[in-house]
C-alpha angles and dihedrals in degrees: 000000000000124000118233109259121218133202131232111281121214121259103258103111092348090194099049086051090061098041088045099054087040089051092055085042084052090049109041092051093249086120090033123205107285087023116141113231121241115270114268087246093057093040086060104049086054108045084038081231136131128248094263101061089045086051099047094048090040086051088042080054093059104039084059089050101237090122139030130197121249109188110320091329133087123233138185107254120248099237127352119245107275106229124211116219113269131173106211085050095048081062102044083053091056090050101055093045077058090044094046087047093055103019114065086042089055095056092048096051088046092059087052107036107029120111121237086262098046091051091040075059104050098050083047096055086043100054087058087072115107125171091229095054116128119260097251093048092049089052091044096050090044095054082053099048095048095043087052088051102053078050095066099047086088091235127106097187086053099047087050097047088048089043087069092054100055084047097055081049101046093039090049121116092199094060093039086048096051094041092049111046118102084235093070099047101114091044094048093058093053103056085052088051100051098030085055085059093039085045086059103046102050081051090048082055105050093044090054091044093238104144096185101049090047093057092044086057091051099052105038087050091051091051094047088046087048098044091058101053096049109039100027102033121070 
């Protein structure tokens, strides 16, 4: 049986590209249920692109739950989770669409635009992330990273518009509701665990100017965070 090829992608949001050509692989069959995915090597020689690009859209993958990892290597998975409706999760779902649109553009545009002293802010507020941290505190230290970083987009249309956002998120019962039921401990605790590293590493990019790398942190941070509040959290 022969696996599906793929060409090189320009260079706009390198990892997307990818996700996004593996996804309608994924789709149309081409990469069937129970398929391996292709190695990382091979993935890069024919999207012309390097490891980290293959890494961050396989890891986006995952975090969406369209693959799982067998050993050291990546496979389709059999049948995707089959997902109730759910209201609160029909609204998490239309933040973060909110949050993906703004979001990723915010934290390019940061690592282009933000002064020394925006960026020396962002990595401190960052480094204050701990897996272990309470809830509250975690909510409270996230509001405060992503404000800082519309801040430093450069663009105060833009840092309103985004401010609205992360009201409608922060004043939202769904999401309250989801965070906070005993149910969702373990899930909870997760998402704080993974968003204080991904945290770290969209600071670690807008202080080192890499745009790319900044919006690939951002998205693939928004599609871990969401996954985990949709599929995991009931």
């Amino acid at each position: 049986m022969t696996r599906p090829r793929f060409g090189p992608v320009a260079r706009r949001m390198v990892s997307e590209e990818i996700r996004d050509a593996l996804m309608a692989s994924i789709e149309s069959g081409a990469l069937a249920p129970g398929a391996q995915l292709p190695s990382e090597r091979a993935l890069c020689e024919e999207f012309g692109v390097a490891r980290t690009s293959v890494r961050e859209a396989v890891q986006s993958l995952l975090a969406l739950g369209r693959i799982h990892k067998v050993g050291n290597r990546f496979h389709v998975v059999e049948q995707l989770p089959e997902v109730s409706f759910d209201p609160r999760k029909s609204r998490v779902r239309e933040l973060f669409e909110c949050r993906r649109v703004i979001e990723v553009s915010i934290a390019r545009f940061a690592a282009a635009r933000a002064t020394g002293a925006e960026r020396d802010e962002l990595v401190r507020i960052a480094e204050g992330f701990a897996p272990e941290m309470p809830l509250d505190d975690f909510r409270a230290a996230d509001r405060q990273f992503h404000s800082a970083v519309a801040r430093a987009c450069g663009n105060p249309t833009l840092q309103e518009l985004y401010g609205k956002v992360l009201d409608g998120v922060f004043a939202s019962d769904e999401f309250r509701t989801l965070l906070d039921a005993t149910t969702n401990i373990d899930a909870v605790r997760e998402v704080i665990s993974e968003a204080s590293s991904a945290h770290r590493r969209i600071a670690e990019a807008i202080q080192a100017g890499d745009e790319d790398c900044a919006a690939q942190a951002a998205e693939l941070h928004l599609s871990q965070v969401e996954h985990s509040m949709i599929s995991r959290m009931v």
